[in-house]
N, C-alpha and C positions, 0 to 999 in steps of 0.2 A: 590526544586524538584516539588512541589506541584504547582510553576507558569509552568513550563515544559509543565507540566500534561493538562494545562487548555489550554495553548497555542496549545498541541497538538489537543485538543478536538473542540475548535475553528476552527483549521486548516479543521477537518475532517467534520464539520457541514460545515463549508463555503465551501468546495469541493464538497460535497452532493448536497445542496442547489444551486450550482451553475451549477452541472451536469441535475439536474430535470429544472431550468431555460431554459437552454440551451435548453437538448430534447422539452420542451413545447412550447416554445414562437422562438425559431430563424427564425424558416420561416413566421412566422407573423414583425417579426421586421424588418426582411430583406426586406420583401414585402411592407411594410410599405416606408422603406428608398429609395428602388428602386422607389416605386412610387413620389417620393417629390423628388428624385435626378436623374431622365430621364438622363443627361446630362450623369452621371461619376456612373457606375455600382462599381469603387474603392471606391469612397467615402463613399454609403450605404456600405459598405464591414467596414470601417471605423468607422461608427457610431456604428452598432451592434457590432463590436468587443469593442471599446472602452467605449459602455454602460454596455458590461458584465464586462468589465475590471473594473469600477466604482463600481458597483453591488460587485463584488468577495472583491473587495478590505475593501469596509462598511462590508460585511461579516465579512471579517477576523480582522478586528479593532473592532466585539462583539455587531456590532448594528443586531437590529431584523429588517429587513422587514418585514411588516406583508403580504402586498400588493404586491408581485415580478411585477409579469404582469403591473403593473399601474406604478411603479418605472421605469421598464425598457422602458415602453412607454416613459414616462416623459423625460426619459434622454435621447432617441434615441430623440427625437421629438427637444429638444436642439441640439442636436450633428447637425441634419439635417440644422434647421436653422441656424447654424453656418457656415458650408460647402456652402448653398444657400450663405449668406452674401461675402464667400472666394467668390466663383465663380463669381457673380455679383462684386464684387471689380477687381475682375481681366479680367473678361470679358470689361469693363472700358477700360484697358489698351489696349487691342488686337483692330486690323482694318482685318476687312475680307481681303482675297488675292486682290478680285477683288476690293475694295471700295480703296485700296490702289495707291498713284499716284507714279508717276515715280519721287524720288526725288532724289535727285542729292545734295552728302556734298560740303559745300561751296569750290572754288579753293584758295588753301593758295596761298599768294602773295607771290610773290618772290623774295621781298627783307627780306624778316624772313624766306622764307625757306634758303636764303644762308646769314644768320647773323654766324658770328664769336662769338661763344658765349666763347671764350677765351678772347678776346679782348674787348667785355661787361664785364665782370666779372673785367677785369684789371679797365677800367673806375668806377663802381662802387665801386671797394675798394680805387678807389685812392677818391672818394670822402666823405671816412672818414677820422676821424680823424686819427693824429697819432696811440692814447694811443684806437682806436676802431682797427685799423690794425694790432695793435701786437696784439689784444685780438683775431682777425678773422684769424691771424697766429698761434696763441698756440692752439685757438680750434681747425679750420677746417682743418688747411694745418699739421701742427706737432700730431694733433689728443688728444692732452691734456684732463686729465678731470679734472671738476670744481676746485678739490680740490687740483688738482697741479698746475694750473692758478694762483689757490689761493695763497701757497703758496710760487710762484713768483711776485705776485705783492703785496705779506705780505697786505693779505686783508682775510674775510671770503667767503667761496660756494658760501654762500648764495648771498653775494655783487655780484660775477662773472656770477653769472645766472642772476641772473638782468639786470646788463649791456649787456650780451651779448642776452636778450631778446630786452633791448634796441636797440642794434645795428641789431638785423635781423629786427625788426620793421623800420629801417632806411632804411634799403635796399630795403625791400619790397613799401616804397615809394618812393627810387630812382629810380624803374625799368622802370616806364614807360616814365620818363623824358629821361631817360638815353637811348632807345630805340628808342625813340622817334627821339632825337638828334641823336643816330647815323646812322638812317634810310634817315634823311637830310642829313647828310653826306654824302651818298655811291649816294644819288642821284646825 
C-alpha cells in the first residue's frame, strides 16, 4: 500500500512539475525549434512535444531536475538536430520539379514480354534430377510439408529442407541459361 502511496505522489509532483514547465518555457522552446526548423513548422511541434514527453517521463521514474529550463533546452536542441539530420538525408533523395529530366523506363523487349513461362518452368524441371522432381512435386505442385516429405522418403525435416534449398539454389542458376536458350529458340 505504502508503494501505491508514493507512486501516487510521484505521479502528482511529475504532473505539477510538468504543468509549471509547460506554462514557463513552451513558447520559448517552440520559438527556439521554429527558428532551427524554417523548413517544417510540424517538426518544431515534434521536438517540444517529445522534449516534455522526455522530461514528464524522468519525472515520473523519481529523478529530480533541478535545472527544467536548461534540460528542456538541451533535449529540444537534440530533437532539432536530429530532424535537421532527417530532412538533409532526405532532402538528398528528392530532385526539384524543374532540375528533373524527362526519363523514359527502359522498353521491355519483346521476346520476354511474350515468354511462355509454362513452358520455361517445364524446361527447367526437366532439368533436374529425378529424385529433385519428385521433391519439386510433393512440395510445390501437391503442397506437402517438410515433415511429410519426410516421411515419404523415410528421411528427417531437417534432410528435406536441405535438399530442397539445394534444388531452388539449382534453379535459380538454371534460369538464365534456360531463358537464354529459349529466347534463341523463338528467334
Amino acid at each position: 500500500m505504502r508503494e501505491v502511496k508514493t507512486l501516487d505522489s510521484n505521479k502528482a509532483v511529475a504532473d505539477k512539475c510538468l504543468a509549471f514547465a509547460y506554462k514557463e518555457y513552451k513558447d520559448f522552446l517552440y520559438k527556439y525549434c521554429t527558428t532551427h526548423l524554417r523548413y517544417d513548422k510540424n517538426s518544431a511541434d515534434d521536438c517540444v512535444q517529445n522534449a516534455y514527453l522526455l522530461y514528464y517521463k524522468k519525472l515520473l521514474s523519481g529523478e529530480t531536475i533541478k535545472y527544467p529550463k536548461a534540460f528542456l533546452y538541451k533535449t529540444v536542441s537534440i530533437y532539432v538536430k536530429k530532424a535537421e539530420e532527417q530532412f538533409l538525408k532526405n532532402a538528398k533523395k528528392q530532385t526539384p520539379l524543374d532540375d528533373a529530366r524527362n526519363l523514359h523506363a527502359p522498353e521491355i523487349d519483346r521476346l520476354a514480354a511474350d515468354l511462355d513461362y509454362d513452358v520455361l518452368k517445364a524446361l527447367l524441371i526437366s532439368e533436374l534430377s529425378a529424385e529433385e522432381q519428385e521433391l519439386y512435386n510433393m512440395k510445390y505442385v501437391m503442397g506437402m510439408t517438410l515433415k511429410e516429405i519426410a516421411e515419404v522418403l523415410n528421411t528427417t525435416p531437417t534432410a528435406v529442407a536441405n535438399r530442397t534449398s539445394r534444388m531452388r539454389a539449382k534453379v535459380k542458376r538454371l534460369v538464365p541459361k534456360t531463358v537464354n536458350d529459349f529466347v534463341k529458340e523463338k528467334k
